[in-house]
C-alpha positions as CSV (number, residue, x, y, z in Angstrom):
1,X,0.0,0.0,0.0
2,X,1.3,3.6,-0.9
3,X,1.5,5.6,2.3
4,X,2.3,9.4,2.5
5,X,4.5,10.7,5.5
6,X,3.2,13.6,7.1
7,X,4.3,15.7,9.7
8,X,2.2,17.2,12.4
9,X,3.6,20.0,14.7
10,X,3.9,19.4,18.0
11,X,3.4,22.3,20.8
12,X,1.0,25.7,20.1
13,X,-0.1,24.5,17.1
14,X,-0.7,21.1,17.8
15,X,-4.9,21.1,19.2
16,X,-6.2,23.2,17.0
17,X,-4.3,21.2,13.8
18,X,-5.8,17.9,15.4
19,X,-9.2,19.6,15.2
20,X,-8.9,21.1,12.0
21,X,-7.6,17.3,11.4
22,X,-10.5,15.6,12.7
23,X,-13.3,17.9,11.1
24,X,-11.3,17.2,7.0
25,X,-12.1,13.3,8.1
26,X,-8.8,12.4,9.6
27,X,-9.4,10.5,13.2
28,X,-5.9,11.3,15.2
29,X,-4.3,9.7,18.0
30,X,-1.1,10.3,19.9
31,X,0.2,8.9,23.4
32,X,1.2,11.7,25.6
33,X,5.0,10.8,24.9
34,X,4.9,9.4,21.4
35,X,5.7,11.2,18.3
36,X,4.0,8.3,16.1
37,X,0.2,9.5,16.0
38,X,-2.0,7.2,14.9
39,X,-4.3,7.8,12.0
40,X,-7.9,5.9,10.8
41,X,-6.6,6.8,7.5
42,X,-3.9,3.4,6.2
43,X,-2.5,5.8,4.0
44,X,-1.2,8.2,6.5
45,X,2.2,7.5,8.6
46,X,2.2,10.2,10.7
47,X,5.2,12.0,12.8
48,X,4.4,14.5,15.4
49,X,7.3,17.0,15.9
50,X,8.3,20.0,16.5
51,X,7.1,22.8,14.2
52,X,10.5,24.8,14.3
53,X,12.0,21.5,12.3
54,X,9.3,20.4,10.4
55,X,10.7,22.0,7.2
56,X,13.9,20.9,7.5
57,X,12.9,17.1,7.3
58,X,10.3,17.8,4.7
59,X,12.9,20.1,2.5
60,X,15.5,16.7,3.2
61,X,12.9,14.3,2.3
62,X,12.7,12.4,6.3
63,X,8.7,13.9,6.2
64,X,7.0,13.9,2.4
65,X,4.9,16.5,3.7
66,X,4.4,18.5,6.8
67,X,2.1,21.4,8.6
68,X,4.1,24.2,10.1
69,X,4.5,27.7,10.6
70,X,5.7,30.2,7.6
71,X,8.2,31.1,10.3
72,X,9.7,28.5,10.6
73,X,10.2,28.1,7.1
74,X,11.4,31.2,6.5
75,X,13.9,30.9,9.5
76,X,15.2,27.2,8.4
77,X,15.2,28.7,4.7
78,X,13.5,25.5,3.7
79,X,13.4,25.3,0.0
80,X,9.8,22.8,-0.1
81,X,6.3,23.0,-1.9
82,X,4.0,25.3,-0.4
83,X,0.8,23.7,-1.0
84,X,-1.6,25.3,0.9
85,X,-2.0,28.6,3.0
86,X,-3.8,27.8,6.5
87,X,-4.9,30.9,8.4
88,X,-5.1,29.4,11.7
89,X,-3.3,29.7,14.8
90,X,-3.2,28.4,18.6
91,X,-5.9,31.4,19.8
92,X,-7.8,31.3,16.3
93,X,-8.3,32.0,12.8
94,X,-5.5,34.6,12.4
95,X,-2.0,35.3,11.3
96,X,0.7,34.9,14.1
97,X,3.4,38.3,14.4
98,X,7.3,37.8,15.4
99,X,7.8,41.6,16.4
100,X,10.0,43.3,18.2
101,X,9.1,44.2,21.9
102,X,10.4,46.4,24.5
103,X,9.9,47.6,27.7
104,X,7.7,50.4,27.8
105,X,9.5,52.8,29.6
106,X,12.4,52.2,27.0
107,X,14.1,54.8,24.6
108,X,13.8,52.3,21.8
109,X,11.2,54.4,19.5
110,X,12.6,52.9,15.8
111,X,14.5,49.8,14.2
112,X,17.2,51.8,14.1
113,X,17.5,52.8,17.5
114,X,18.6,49.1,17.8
115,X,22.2,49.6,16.3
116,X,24.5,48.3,19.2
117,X,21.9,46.5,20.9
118,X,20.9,43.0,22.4
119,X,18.0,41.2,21.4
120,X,17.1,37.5,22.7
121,X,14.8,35.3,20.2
122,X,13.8,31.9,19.0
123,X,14.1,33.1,15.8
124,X,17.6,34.3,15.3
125,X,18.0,33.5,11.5
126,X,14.3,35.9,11.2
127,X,16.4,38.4,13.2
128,X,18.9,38.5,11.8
129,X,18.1,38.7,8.6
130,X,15.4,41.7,9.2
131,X,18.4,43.6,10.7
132,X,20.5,43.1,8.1
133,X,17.6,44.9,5.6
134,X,17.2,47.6,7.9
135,X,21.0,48.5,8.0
136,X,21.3,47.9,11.8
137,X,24.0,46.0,13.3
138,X,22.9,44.5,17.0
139,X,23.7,41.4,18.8
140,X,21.1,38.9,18.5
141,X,21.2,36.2,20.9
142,X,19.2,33.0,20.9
143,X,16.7,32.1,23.6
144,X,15.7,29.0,25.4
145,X,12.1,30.1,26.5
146,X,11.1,32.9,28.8
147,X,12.2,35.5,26.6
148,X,9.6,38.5,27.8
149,X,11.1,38.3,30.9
150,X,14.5,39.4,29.9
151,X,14.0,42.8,29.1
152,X,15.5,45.1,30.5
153,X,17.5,43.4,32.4
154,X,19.6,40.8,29.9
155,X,18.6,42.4,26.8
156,X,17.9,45.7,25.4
157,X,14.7,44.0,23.1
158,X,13.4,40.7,22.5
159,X,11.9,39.3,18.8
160,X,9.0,37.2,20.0
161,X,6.2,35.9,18.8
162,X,2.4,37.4,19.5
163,X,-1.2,36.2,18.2
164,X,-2.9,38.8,20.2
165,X,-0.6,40.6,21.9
166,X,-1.8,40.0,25.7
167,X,1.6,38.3,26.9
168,X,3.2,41.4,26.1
169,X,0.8,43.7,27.5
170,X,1.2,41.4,30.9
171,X,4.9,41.8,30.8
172,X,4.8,45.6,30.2
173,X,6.3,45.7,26.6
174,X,5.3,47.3,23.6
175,X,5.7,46.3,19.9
176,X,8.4,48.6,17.8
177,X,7.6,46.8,14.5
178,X,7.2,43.6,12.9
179,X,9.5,41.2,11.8
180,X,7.6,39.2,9.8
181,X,3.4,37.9,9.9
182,X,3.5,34.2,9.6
183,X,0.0,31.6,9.0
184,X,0.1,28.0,9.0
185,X,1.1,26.0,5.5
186,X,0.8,23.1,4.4
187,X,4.5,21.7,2.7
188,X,5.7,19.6,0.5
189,X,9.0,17.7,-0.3
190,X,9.9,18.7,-4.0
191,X,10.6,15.0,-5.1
192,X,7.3,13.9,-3.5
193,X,5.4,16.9,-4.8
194,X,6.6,14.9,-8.4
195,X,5.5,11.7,-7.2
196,X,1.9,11.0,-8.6
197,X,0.2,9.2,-6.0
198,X,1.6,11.4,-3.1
199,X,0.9,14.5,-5.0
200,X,-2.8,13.5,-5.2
201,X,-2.7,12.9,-1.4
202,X,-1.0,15.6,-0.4
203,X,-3.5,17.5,-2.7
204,X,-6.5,15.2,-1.1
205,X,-5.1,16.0,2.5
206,X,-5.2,20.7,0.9
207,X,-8.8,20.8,0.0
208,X,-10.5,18.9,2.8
209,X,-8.6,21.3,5.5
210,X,-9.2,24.5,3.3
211,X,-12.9,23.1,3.4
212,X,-12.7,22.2,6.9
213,X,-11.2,26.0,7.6
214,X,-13.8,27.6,5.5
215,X,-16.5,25.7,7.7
216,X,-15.4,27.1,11.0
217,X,-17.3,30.3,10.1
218,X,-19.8,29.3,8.6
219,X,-23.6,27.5,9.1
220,X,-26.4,26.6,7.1
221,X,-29.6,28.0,7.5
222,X,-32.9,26.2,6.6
223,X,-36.1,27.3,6.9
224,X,-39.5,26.6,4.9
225,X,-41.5,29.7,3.6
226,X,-44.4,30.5,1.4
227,X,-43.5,30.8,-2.6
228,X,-44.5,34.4,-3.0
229,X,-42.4,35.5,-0.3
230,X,-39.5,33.9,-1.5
231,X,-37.5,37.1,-3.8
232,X,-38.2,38.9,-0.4
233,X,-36.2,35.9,1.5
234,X,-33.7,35.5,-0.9
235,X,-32.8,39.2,-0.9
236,X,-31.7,39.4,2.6
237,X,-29.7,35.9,2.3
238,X,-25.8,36.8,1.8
239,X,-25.0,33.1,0.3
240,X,-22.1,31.4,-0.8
241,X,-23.9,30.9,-3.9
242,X,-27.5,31.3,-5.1
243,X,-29.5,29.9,-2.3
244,X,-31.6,26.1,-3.3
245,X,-35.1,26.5,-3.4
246,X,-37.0,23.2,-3.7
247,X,-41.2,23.1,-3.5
248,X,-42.6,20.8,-0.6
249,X,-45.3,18.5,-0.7
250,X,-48.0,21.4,1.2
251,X,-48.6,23.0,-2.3
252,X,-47.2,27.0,-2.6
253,X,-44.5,25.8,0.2
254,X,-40.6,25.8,-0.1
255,X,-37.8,25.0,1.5
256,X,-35.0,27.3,1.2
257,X,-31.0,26.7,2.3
258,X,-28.0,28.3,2.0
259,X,-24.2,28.7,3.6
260,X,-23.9,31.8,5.5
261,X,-21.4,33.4,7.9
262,X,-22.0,32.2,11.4
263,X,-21.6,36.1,12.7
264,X,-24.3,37.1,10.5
265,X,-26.7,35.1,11.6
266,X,-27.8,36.9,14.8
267,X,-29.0,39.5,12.6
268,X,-30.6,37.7,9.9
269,X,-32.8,35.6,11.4
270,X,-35.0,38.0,12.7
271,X,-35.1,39.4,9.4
272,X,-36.4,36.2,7.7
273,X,-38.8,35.7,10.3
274,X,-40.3,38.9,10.4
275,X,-39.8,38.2,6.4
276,X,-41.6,35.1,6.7
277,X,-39.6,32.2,7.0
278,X,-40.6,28.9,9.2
279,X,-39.0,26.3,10.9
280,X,-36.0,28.1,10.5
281,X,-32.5,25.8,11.4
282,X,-28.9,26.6,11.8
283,X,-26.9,23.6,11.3
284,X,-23.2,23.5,11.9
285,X,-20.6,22.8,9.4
286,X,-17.5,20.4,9.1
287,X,-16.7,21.2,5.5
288,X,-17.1,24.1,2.9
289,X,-15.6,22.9,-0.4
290,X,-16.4,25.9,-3.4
């Protein structure tokens, strides 16, 4: 049997990949010290690692494919197939931010107020690099953990990365600028990426999570109505498509459905009713495929 290997990050990202996992079809699980996961899927040998190396063992051919960060990419300067661009996150359905941070009291007002300075970060290659195009030569440290803490004391400004910024508003830092916005991708080895079975998967694998993403804000809303008020209905509808209209067996009766945003609804359904819709349902989603 053809199987694909895939690489799932462990850490941050790893619950709300599993989820986004579970709702394209893909039944996970992992022991709380293994990095094997199993899969209900025979095709699938899964490895669960860190994301900050996930690229390198995809770009070297260890993992076939793998889900990571774009920062981590960017910092390993992975050369792999980027299949698929997943705007999730640990907190939710955003880009992630490596900026730079310091303390708010400091006289660091600019990038280039950095020149002679320490910084402490993870990502020291990111750093590094985003100094370089600035023209601004500092001493960039790497960083085992911890790293809001060590400002002002260690370092002069950390790199680090935020979703929505309330770790650094708790340690009393502010942002100077950003280094670089990162989402979730899905990768490919090049030589797999040219294989034609694990192309498909991996291919397989990018359209049920982009319809499994696409689901997580939206619903489906049913409801039955009388024929002639259906133009009225249909108007305050903002579908994904035309909304389906079928008759019902009671004669001048429909049933109308359609895919709407979940925070719209609040404010529709009133509408229809007053509108007169019946019976109207809001049914959660597990995939949107256009």
């Amino acid at each position: 049997m053809n199987k694909l290997i895939l690489g799932l990050p462990k850490g941050s990202l790893q619950e709300a990949t599993f989820s986004m996992m579970e709702k394209a079809g893909f039944r996970i699980k992992v022991g709380s010290r293994s990095y094997l996961p199993e899969s209900d899927d025979p095709e699938l040998d899964l490895r669960l690692l860190r994301a900050q190396e996930i690229s390198r063992y995809v770009e070297r051919g260890m993992l076939e494919a793998g889900i990571t960060g774009y920062d981590w990419i960017m910092e390993n300067g992975s050369e792999v197939v980027e299949v698929a661009d997943l705007i999730y996150a640990k907190q939710g359905l955003r880009p992630v931010r490596w900026v730079v941070a310091v303390p708010n009291d400091s006289p660091i007002r600019s990038v280039k107020d950095l020149e002679g300075k320490r910084i402490a970060t993870e990502a020291v290659g990111l750093t590094k690099r985003y100094l370089k195009a600035q023209g601004v030569r500092a001493e960039v440290e790497f960083s085992w953990g911890a790293t809001e803490v060590k400002v002002p004391e260690l370092v002069d400004a950390i790199v680090e990365l935020t979703e929505t910024g309330s770790s650094l508003r708790a340690h009393n830092l502010r942002i100077v600028d950003i280094v670089l916005e990162s989402t979730t991708k899905l990768i490919a080895n090049k030589a797999a990426w040219q294989n034609e079975w694990k192309r498909a998967k991996i291919e397989q694998i990018s359209l049920l999570l982009k319809g499994a993403l696409a689901a997580t804000t939206r619903v489906l809303l049913k409801m039955n109505a009388p024929k002639e008020k259906v133009e009225t209905l249909v108007a305050i509808l903002p579908a994904l498509h035309a909304p389906t209209v079928n008759p019902l067996s009671t004669t001048g009766w429909v049933a109308i459905e359609t895919v709407v945003e979940e925070k719209v609804v609040r404010e529709i359904i009133p509408a229809l009713k007053r509108a007169g819709a019946e019976g109207i349902i809001e049914v959660p989603l597990n995939k949107v495929i256009p």
